[in-house]
N, C-alpha and C positions, 0 to 999 in steps of 0.2 A: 118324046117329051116327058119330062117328069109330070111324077102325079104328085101331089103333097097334098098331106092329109091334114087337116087342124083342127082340132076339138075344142070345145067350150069346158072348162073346168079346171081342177089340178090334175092335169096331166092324163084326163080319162079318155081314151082313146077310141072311136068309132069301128064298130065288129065288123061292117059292115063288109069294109073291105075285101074280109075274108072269101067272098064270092065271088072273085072275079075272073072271067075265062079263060082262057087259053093255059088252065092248069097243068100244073105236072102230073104224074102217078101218083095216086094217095099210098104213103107207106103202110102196113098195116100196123106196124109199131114204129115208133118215132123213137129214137135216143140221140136227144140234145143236150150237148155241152152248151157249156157258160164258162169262156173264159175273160177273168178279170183283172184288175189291179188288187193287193191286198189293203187293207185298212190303214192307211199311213197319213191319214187324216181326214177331218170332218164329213167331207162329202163321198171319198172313196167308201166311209163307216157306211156312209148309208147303202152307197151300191152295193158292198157285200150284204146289208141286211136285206135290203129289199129283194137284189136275188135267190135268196135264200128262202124268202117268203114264199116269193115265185114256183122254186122245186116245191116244196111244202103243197100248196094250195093248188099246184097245177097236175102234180100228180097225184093228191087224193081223188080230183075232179075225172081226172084219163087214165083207168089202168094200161091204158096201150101208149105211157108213154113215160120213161125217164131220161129226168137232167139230172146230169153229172155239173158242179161247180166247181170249179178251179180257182184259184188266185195265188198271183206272182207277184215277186216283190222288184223286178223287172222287165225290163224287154226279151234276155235271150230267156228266161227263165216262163215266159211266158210262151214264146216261142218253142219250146222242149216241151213244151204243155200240150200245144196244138198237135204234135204229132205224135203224143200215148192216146191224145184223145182218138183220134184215127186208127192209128193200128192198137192199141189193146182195148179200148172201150166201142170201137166199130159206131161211131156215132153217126150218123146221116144228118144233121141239124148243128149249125151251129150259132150262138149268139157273145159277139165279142164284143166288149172295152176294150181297145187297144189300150196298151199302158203307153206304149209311141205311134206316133202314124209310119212313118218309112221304115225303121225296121221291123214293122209285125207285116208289110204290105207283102212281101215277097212268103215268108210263111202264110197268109189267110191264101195268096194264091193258088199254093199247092195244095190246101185242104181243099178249095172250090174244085180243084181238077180231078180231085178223087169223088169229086159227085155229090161231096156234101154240100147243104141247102147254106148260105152266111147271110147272115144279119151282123150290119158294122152298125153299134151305138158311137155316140158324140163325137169319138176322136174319130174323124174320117183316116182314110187310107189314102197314099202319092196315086195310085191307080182303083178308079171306081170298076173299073171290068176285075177285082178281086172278088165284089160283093155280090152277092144277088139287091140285098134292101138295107137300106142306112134309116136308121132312127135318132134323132137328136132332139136337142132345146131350143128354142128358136134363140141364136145369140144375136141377131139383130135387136130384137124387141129388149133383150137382155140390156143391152147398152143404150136404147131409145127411152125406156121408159123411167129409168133413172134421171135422166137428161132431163124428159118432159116437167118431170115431177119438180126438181131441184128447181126446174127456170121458175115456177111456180109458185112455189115453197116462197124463194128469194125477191118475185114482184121484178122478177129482169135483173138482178142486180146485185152484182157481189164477189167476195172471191172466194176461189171453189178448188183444193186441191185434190187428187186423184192418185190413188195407188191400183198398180193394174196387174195380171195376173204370172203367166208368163210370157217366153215371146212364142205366140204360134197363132196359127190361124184363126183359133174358137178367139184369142185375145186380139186378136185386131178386128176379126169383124166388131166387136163388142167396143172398143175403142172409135170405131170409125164412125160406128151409130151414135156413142155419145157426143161426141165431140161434132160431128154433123148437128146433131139438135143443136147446141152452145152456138153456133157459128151464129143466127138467128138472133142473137141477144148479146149485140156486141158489149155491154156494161157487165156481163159478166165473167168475170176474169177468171183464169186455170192458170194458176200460179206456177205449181209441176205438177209430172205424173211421172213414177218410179215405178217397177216392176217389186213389188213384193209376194213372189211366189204363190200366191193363196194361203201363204203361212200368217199364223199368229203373229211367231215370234220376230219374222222378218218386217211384219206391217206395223209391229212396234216399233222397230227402229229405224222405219220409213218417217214415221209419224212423228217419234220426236226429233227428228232432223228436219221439218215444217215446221213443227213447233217452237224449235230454235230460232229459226229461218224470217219465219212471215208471224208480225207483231199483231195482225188482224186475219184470221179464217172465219170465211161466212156457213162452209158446209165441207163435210167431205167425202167422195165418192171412192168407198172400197168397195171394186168389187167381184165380193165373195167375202159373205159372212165370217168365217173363219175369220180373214184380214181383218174387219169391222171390230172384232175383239179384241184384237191388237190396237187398233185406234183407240178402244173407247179405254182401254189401259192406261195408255200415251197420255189420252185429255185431263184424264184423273190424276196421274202423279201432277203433271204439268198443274194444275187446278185454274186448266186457261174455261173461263166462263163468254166467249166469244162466239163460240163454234156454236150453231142453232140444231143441223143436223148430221147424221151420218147414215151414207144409205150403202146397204151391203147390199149382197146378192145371194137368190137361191133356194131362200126361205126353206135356212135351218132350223129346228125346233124351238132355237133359245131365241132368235130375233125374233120368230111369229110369236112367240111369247112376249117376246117383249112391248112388241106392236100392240098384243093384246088389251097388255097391263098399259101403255102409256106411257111406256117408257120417254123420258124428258128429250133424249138424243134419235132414238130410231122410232122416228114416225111410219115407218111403211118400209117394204122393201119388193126383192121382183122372186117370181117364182120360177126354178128351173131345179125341178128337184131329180134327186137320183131315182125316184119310183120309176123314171124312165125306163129304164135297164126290166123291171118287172113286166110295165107294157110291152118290152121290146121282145121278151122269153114267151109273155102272152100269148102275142102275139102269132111269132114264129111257129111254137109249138099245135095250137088250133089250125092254124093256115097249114104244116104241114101233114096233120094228124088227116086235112081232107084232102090234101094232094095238092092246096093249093101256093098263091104266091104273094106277098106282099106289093106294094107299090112299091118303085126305084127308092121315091123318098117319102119318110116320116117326119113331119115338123111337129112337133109338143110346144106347146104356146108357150110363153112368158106371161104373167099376170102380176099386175101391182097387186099389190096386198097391202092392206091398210085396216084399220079398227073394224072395220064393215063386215070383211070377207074372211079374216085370219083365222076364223076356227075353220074352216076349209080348207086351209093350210096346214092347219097343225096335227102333226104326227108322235102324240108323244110316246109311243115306245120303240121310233128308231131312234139311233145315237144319233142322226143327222139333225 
């Protein structure tokens, strides 16, 4: 039976864990990898920052233990990765971003068989017997609390278009949850929802193909910040004064800022930020520095974020 862990906060994770029985051998020195995606945009920026933070801070804290970081600007390139990390850095620990789920699952494989300890963040893997412990963002709440908030916002009622992220699994559960909330308040309509990659430039011209499209928008659900940018671009050339709000996702630096300030379009947004990947090296590395093991699964909450709570959220010296 999974165990899933959820914490109260942004993303502050319970140590607790760390003490649970049926441990492995404590290593006397731990060398954990960290392999990632590269910085190719908004939120990838932060998981390299925050990993980075991670080596920094974790190993001033344990001389008995170095990360190595890696970042690849794809799948097989990622994969070439996993296996210097093994034969020439001899690493026992590892903690991955897949850049894809099916083709990194058969590479994390073969590192698991050489005995090193895996930790899969976000993008799970076609086979869970590749991992030891999966850490993510909860994308249910991701897509629920968007929902909640909007029916709210609007008093039941209105029309609501949606740009979504790509097609895979973390995007449907997130779709499934939103659009499960709507179902509930039949007056408010979803006009479309297109896939705009988590891109800027692409949820720009999702956004003015809506704006073409539909003569009255009550609110629109991009989500992942990044997109939200590309909207709030669209709304401005267009100089359409209809649209009430726009709720992104992730709580990027510049939206929690903007929540801050009061911004006229972004009242609030959800939290699922990339410090994940830090709890997730944290994590690992402590857990294996005493022999021990993580739970099967890690869930890191979603949280609205709204005027109240947003210095909580804000992180101003990642690029995320």
């Amino acid at each position: 039976m999974k165990q899933i862990i959820r914490a109260v906060g942004a993303g502050v994770l319970a140590l607790g864990i760390l003490g649970l029985t049926g441990a492995a051998r404590a290593d006397d020195k731990v060398t954990l990898g960290v392999a990632i995606p590269t910085a190719d945009h908004g939120f990838t920026g932060g998981i390299v920052w925050w990993a980075n933070k991670a080596k920094a801070d974790l190993e001033k804290a344990h001389p008995d233990l170095k990360v190595i970081v890696k970042t690849a600007a794809n799948a097989p390139e990622q994969a070439n990765q996993l296996q210097d990390l093994v034969t020439v850095n001899r690493i026992n620990a590892l903690v991955i971003f897949p850049y894809e789920s099916a083709s990194l699952t058969q590479p994390v494989a073969q590192v698991k068989k050489k005995g090193v300890y895996v930790t899969v963040v976000d993008r799970g893997l076609t086979d869970t017997s590749a991992q030891d412990a999966y850490v993510a963002g909860d994308n249910t709440a991701f897509g629920k609390i968007p929902a909640e908030y909007l029916a709210k916002a609007l008093d039941g009622k209105g029309d609501v278009v949606a740009l979504r992220g790509i097609p895979t699994t973390l995007d449907n559960e997130r779709w499934t949850a939103f659009t499960g909330v709507l179902k509930n308040y039949p007056n408010i309509k979803i006009l479309d929802a297109k896939y705009a990659n988590w891109n800027r430039d692409d949820a720009f011209k999702v956004m003015q193909d809506y704006l073409t499209r539909f003569k009255h928008i009550d609110a629109v659900w991009a989500a992942d910040d990044d997109m939200a940018v590309g909207v709030l671009k669209a709304i401005d050339q267009a100089k359409r004064n209809d649209i009430k709000i726009v709720f992104g996702g992730a709580g990027s630096k510049g939206m929690v800022k903007n929540v801050m300030d009061g911004a006229p379009l972004i009242k609030a947004d959800v939290s699922y930020s990339p410090k994940f990947i830090y709890d997730a090296i944290k994590l690992t590395a402590e857990a294996r520095l005493k022999g021990d093991k993580l739970p099967p699964t890690t869930i890191i909450p979603s949280v609205l974020i709204t005027k109240d709570n947003a210095k909580d959220f804000y992180f101003p010296d990642s690029p995320f």
